[in-house]
N, C-alpha and C positions, 0 to 999 in steps of 0.2 A: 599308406597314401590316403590322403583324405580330400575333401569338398570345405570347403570355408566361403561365410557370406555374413554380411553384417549392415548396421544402420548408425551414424555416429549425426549427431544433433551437434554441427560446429556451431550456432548462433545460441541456445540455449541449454535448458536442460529437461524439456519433456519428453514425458514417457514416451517406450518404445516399446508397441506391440509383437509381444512374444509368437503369437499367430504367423502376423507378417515374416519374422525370421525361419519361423519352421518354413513359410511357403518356399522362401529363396533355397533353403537347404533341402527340401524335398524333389526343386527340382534338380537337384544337380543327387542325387540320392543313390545312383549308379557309383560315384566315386567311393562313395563312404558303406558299404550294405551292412558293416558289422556294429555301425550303433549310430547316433544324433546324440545331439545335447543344442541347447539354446541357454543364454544366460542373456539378461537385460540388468541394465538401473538408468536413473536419472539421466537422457539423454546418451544411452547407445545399449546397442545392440548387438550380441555377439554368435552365432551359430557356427556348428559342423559337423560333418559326414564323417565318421571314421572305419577304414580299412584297416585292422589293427596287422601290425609289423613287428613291433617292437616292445616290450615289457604287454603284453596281451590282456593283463585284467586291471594294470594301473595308470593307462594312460590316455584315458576318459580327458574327451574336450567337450564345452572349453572349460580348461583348466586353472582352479585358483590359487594362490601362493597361499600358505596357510593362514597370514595375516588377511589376506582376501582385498590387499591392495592395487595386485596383477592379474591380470587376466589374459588366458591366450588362447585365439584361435588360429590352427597353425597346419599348414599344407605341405609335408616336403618329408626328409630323411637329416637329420643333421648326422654325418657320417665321424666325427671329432668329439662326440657328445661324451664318449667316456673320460678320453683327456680335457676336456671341458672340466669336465664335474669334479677331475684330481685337483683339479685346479684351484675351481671358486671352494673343494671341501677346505684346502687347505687354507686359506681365506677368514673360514670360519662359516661356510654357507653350510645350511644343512637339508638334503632331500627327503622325501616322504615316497618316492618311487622310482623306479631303474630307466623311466622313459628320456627322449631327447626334450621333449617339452618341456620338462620340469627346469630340463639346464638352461632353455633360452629363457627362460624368467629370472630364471637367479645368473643369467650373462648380463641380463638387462638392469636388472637390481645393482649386480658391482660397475658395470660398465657404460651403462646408459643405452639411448639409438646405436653410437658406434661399435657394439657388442656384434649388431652383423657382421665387423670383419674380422669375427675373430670366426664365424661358425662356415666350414665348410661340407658342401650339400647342396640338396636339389629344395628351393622352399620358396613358399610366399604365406606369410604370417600378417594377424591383426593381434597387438597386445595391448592391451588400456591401462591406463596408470590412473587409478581411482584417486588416488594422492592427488598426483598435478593435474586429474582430466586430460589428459591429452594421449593421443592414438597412435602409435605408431603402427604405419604399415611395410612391412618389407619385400622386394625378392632378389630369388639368391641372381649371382653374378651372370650368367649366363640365359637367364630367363626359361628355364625346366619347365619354374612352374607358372601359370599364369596368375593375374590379380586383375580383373577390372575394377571398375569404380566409376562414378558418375556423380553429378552436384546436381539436384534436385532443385525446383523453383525455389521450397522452405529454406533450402539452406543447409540441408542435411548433406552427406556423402552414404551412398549405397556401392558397397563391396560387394566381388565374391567371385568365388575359381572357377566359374564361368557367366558368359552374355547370360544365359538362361535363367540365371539365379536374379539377375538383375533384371531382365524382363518380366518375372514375378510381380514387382513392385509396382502400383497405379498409376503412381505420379510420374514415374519415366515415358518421356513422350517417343514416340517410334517413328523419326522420322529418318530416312537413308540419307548417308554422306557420300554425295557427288564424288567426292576426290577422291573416295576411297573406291567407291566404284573404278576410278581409273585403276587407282594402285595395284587391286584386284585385278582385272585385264590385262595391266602392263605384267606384274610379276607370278600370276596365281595364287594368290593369297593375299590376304588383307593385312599390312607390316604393323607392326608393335606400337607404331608411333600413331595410329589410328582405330577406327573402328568403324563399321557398316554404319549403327546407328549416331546418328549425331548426339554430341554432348557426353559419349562413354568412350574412354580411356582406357588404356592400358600401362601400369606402372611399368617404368622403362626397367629393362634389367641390369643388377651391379644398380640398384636404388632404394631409399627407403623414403619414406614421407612420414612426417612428422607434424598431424596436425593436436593445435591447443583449444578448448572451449573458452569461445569469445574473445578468440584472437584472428588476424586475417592468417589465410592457407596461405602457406610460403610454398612454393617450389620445393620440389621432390630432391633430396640429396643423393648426389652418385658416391657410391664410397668404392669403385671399382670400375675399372676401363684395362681394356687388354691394350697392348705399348708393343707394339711391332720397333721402334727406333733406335734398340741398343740389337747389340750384335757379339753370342758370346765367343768364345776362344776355347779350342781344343782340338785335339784333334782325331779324327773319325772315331777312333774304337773308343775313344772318351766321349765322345758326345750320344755313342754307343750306347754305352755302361749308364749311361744318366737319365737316356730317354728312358729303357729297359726297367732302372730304378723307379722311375715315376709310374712309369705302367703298372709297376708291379704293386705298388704302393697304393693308387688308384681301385684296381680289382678288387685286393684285399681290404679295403676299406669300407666297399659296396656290398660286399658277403656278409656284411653281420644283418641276421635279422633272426626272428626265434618263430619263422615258416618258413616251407619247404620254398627255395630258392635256387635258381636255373639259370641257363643265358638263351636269347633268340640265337642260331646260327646257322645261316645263310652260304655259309663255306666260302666266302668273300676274305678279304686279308681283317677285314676290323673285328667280325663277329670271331673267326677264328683265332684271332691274337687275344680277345678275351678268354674263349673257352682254353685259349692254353695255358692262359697265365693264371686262371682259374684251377686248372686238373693239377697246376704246378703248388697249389697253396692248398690245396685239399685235401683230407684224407680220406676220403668216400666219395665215388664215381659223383661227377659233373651231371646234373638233368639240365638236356639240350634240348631244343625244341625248333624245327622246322617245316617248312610245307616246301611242295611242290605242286604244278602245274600238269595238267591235263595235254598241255601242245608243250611238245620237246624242245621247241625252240626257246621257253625261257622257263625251261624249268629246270633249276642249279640243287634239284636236293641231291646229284650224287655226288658233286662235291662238299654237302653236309655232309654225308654220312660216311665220306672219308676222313674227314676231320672229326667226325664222332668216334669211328675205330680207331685210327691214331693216339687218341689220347683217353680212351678205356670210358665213354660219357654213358651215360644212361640215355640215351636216344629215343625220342620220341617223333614222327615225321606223320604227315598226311598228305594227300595229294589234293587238291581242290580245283574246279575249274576255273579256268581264265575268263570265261565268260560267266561272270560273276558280277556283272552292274545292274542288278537287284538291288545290291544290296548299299546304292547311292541314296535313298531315302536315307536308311539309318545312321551315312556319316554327313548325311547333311543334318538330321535332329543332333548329332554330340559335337558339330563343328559350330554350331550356329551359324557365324560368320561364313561366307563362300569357301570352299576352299579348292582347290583342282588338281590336286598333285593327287592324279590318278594311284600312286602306291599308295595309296591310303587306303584301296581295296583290301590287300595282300597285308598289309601291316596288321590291320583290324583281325585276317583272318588265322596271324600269327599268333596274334596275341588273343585271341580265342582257340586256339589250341592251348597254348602256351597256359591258360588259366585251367586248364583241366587238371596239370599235372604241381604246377609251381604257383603263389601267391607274387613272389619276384621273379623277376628276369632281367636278367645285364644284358645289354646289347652294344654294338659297338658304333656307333649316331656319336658323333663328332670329329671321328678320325682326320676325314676328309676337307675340313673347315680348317682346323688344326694345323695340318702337315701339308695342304696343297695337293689335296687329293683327286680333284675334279677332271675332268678334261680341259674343261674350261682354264684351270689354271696354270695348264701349260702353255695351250694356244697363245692364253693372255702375256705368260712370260716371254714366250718368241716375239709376240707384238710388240711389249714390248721395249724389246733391244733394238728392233727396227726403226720402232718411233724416237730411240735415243741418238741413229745417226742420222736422221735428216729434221729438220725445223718443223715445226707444222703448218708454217706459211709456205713450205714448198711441198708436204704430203699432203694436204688439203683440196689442193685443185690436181695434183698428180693421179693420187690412188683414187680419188671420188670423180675423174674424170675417166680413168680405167675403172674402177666398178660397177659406173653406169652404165657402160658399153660392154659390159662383162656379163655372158647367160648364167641365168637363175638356175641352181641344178642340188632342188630341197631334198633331192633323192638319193644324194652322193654323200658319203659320208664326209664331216666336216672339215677334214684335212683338207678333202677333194672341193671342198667350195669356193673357190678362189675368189669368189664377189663377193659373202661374207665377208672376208679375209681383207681384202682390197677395201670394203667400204669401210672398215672397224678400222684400219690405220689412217685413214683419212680422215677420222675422230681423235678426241682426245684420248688418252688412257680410262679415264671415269665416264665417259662416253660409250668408248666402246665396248667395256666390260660392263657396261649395265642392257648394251644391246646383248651382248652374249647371254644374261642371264633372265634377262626377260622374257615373254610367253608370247604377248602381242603387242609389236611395234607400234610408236603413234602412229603412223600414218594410215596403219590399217583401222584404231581406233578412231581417229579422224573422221572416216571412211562407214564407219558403224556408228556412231553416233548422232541423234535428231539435230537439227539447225539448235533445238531449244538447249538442249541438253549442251551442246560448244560452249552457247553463250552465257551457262552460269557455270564452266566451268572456267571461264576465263582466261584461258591460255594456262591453266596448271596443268602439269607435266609432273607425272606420278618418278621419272626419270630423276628428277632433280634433286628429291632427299640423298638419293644413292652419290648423284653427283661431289653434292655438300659434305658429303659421308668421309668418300675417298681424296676430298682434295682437302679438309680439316685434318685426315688421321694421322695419329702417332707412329707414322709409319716413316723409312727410308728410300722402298721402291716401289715399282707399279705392283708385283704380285703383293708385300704388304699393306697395301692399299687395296687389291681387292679382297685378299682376306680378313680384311679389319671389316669392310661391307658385308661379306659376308657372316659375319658373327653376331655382328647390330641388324640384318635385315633378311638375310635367306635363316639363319640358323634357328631364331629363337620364332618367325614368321610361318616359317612352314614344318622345316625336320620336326624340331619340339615340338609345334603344336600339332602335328599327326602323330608324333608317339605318346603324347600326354592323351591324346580325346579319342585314340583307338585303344589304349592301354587300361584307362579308366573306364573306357562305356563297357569294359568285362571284368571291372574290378583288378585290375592286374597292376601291379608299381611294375615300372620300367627304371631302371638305374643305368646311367651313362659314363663308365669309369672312364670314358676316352675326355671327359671334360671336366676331367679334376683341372681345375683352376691354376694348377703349379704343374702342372704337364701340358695348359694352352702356354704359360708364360714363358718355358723355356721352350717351346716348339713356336713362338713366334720370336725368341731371339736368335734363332736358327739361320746360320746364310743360306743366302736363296738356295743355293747349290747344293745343301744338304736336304732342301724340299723338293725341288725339281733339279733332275741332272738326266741328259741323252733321253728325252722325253718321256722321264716316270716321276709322277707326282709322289710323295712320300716314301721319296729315296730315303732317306734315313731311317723309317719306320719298316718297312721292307729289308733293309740291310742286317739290322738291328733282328727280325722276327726269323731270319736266315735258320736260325737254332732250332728252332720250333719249329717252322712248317716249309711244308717241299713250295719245289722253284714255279710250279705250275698255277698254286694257290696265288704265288706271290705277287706272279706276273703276269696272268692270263688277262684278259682287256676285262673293266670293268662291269658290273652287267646290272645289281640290282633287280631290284622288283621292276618288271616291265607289266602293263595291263595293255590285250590288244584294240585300244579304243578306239584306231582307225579302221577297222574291223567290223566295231559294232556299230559304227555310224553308217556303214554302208550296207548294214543287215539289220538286227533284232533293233537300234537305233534308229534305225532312217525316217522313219516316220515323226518318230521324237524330235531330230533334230528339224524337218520339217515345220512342225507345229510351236516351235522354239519363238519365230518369226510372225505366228499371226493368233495361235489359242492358248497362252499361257498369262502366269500372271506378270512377267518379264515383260510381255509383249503390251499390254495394260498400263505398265507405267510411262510409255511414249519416251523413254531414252533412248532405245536406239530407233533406226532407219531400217524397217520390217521389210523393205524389198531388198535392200543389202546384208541381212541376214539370209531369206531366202536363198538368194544367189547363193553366199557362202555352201548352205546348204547342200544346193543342187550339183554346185560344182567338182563337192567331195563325192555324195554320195553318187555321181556318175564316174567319179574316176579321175577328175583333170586333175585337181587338187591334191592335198592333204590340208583338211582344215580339220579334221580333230582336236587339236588340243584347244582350239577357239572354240569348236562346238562343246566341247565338255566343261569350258569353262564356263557357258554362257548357262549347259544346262544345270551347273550348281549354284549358277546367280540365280538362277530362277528357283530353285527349291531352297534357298538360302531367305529371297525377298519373301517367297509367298508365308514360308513360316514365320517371321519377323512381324512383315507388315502387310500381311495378309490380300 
């Protein structure tokens, strides 16, 4: 796994200081610790960070073809790269080293831009064509890995595998994007399709760009979309035997590397379905890596460490404490951008174990997106078949006239919330699964927000890409409609980017075999009913891991990384969130309304509320803005 940042001159061809490049790749230098490299000419500029993985002495970036025509600077795992390379040998292509690098220049050489569909993996590459000058940037289908980019006053584009690389650079102005502020708020995280600072982008994922010297930048090419609208045939034990296949296929494709390589496991159904499918392809004990918690209530290592003896793993486990937001400085310096999905604590703290023992680790991050895994995506199927028997000119004024008159009861587990429930059917489908998945409703945003701050955001509603999302998709029902939003906006928004930016600030590749690309495609042509059946999300994944693992693993209520951050707000926090509202640098830039934060404040921290996950958001906007823009 590496770091990639670079400088491309579209209007000319002057020089590109090679200084400048190292600064963008040195900050990002955690990603890469095992070497740098910078290459320049005649309008551009190519740098990288490398973690070596794979071929260990020959696969020095950036990389030239021997004619010195190609150049690559390249972030990811191409996992196909051997039959890649049976491929273009037979062709007539010829290598000079055993790396994936070498074969995406010589895919690009027989194949062109479109060569990305041939390479399956986790990636976001820069390769120049000294021939034609022209750049291509790519990332892989799912968005693993990140790419930002930015167009400069001169005319240039500034690359690289993170904000930080690009905040290097002088000419990039720092100023904050209102709307993403929303987006942030609304969802916890800042989506793909934006970024904190104004005028930097993020390459969408399944896209490449393709720009030429001294031509205009065309729009970004998708050469991949996930297609929920076909529906296949078979029946159970065959749909069985297929999923199984892909799994297995997936795993074993992630396991090559030539370092010591492990899985995270959590003893959860996804992390567990890897380490078995893993101990099934191995011939030497499994290195497994977990933590546990100090308070028993969410601490699930000993259902790792059942899952470790089951299947003979080399186990490695620690216990850490739960109060553990310390250590919120350091993922806001590798998050840049805000982020607030609290398990970014516990992730970071995995995967700094996890770098003691293994350079890789497979984890199982996508199962859930995939198969209908969430809770959310049951509720939202019952909703619904609800909303398919009455109109919504007659559940509109019905269920939102029962919802309003219906007690608020945040405390009740979400089955038990029946005003939730009541007011999401009285929405549309895209409606009310973007309420479910949100963090802070507008009206509470509304509510925190300056007069000033409304009026330049103009009535934009961070809700509405989600909307556009689910009512465009290639989908046939409401749940593949909400799984298609989640894949363009929860998955690659917050999952990926907490396991890339906790994974990488300790040097560690994270590999996701649950998002081989040909096990999302036949797990979104799945009928609904082989996703959710008698209220279990990834019935068919669970029926299917039956062989493998006992019934308790398979079926006990979800739980994940929980952090107790309504806990610390009303103790070792209080003060913090306190000051959130009138002595920070949050509170300096006059957005929100400092006495309706207080309030917030006071209200948790005495008791009435629960407004945690609003205080923890605000407190990583504020250690988000003040690094930024000071």
């Amino acid at each position: 796994m590496c770091g990639i940042a670079g400088i491309f001159h579209v209007e000319s061809s002057k020089p590109v200081d090679p200084e400048r490049i190292k600064r963008m790749t040195d900050a990002i230098a955690h990603r890469g610790p095992d070497g740098s490299g910078v290459w320049t000419a005649p309008g551009i500029g190519l740098g990288h960070r490398r973690l070596s993985i794979i071929d260990l002495g020959g696969g020095a970036q950036p990389m030239l073809t021997e004619d010195e025509r190609l150049v690559l600077s390249f972030n990811g795992e191409i996992y196909n790269f051997r039959e890649l390379r049976k491929e273009l040998e037979a062709i007539g292509h010829q290598f000079r080293t055993h790396s994936d690098s070498e074969v995406i220049l010589e895919a690009y050489r027989a194949w062109g831009p479109p060569c990305v569909e041939r390479l399956h993996g986790m990636f976001a590459f820069a390769l120049y064509d000294q021939a034609n000058r022209q750049l291509l940037l790519a990332r892989d289908r799912l968005g693993v890995k990140p790419l930002y980019h930015a167009r400069l006053a001169d005319g240039s584009i500034i690359f690289g595998s993170e904000l930080k690389a690009l905040l290097e650079h002088p000419a990039l102005r720092r100023e904050p994007d209102l709307a993403m502020v929303d987006d942030y708020l609304a969802f916890g995280y800042v989506p793909d399709h934006g970024c904190i600072v104004t005028g930097v982008q993020k390459l969408p994922a399944g896209h490449y760009w393709l720009l030429n010297q001294g031509k205009p930048e065309p729009a970004p090419t998708r050469y991949w979309d996930i297609d929920f609208s076909n529906r296949v045939r078979g029946s159970e034990t065959e749909l069985q035997e297929e999923l199984l296949r892909l799994m297995r296929q997936a795993v074993l494709s992630r396991m090559v590397a030539d370092v010591p390589l492990g899985a995270f496991l959590s003893g959860g159904v996804d992390s567990s379905s890897v380490v078995a499918l893993m101990a099934e392809a191995s011939r030497l004990p499994v290195k497994t890596c977990s933590i546990g918690f100090d308070v028993g209530a969410l601490d699930e290592s000993e259902y790792a460490s059942r899952i470790a003896k089951r299947f003979l793993t080399e186990h490695h486990s620690k216990i850490v404490a739960a109060d553990d937001f310390a250590l919120a400085d350091t993922l806001a310096h590798h998050f840049d951008e805000p982020f607030a999905d609290a398990s970014a604590l516990p992730t970071y703290r995995v995967s700094e174990m996890a770098r003691e023992h293994v350079t890789v680790a497979l984890s199982g991050d996508g199962a859930d997106e995939a198969l209908a895994g969430y809770r959310r995506h049951v509720f939202h199927h019952g909703e619904e078949r609800m909303r398919g028997l009455l109109p919504h000119a007659i559940r509109a004024p019905l269920f939102g006239t029962i919802g309003r008159l219906y007690p608020k009861a945040d405390w009740a587990p979400r089955p038990l919330r029946a005003k939730t429930t009541l007011l999401s059917l009285a929405r549309t489908g895209a409606e009310g699964y973007a309420e479910a998945v949100g963090v802070t409703p507008p009206h509470i945003r509304d509510r925190l927000y300056a007069r000033r701050t409304q009026q330049m955001l103009g009535g934009y509603r961070a809700e509405s890409h989600m909307h556009r999302l689910m009512e465009n998709a290639p989908a046939r029902s409401g749940l593949d409609r909400a799984q298609y939003a989640d894949m363009k906006l929860w998955l690659p928004g917050d999952i990926l980017t907490k396991v890339d930016r906790t994974s990488m600030a300790v040097g560690l590749e994270a590999r996701e075999p649950l998002l081989d690309h040909r096990l999302l495609e036949f797990a979104a042509s799945l009928p609904e009913n082989m996703r959710v059946r008698r209220g279990q999300g990834k019935w068919l994944m669970k029926r299917t891991m039956e062989r493998y693992l006992p019934e308790d693993i398979l079926y006990r209520p979800k739980m994940g990384f929980v952090t107790p951050i309504a806990q610390w707000f009303r103790g070792p926090l209080a003060e913090t969130a306190r000051e959130i509202a009138s002595n920070t640098t949050l509170a300096r830039t006059g957005w929100f309304d400092s006495a309706e934060i207080a309030r917030i404040a006071e209200e948790h921290i005495a008791g009435r509320s629960d407004h945690s996950r609003l205080l923890w958001q605000l407190l990583m906007l504020e250690k988000s803005v003040a690094r930024i823009f000071g």
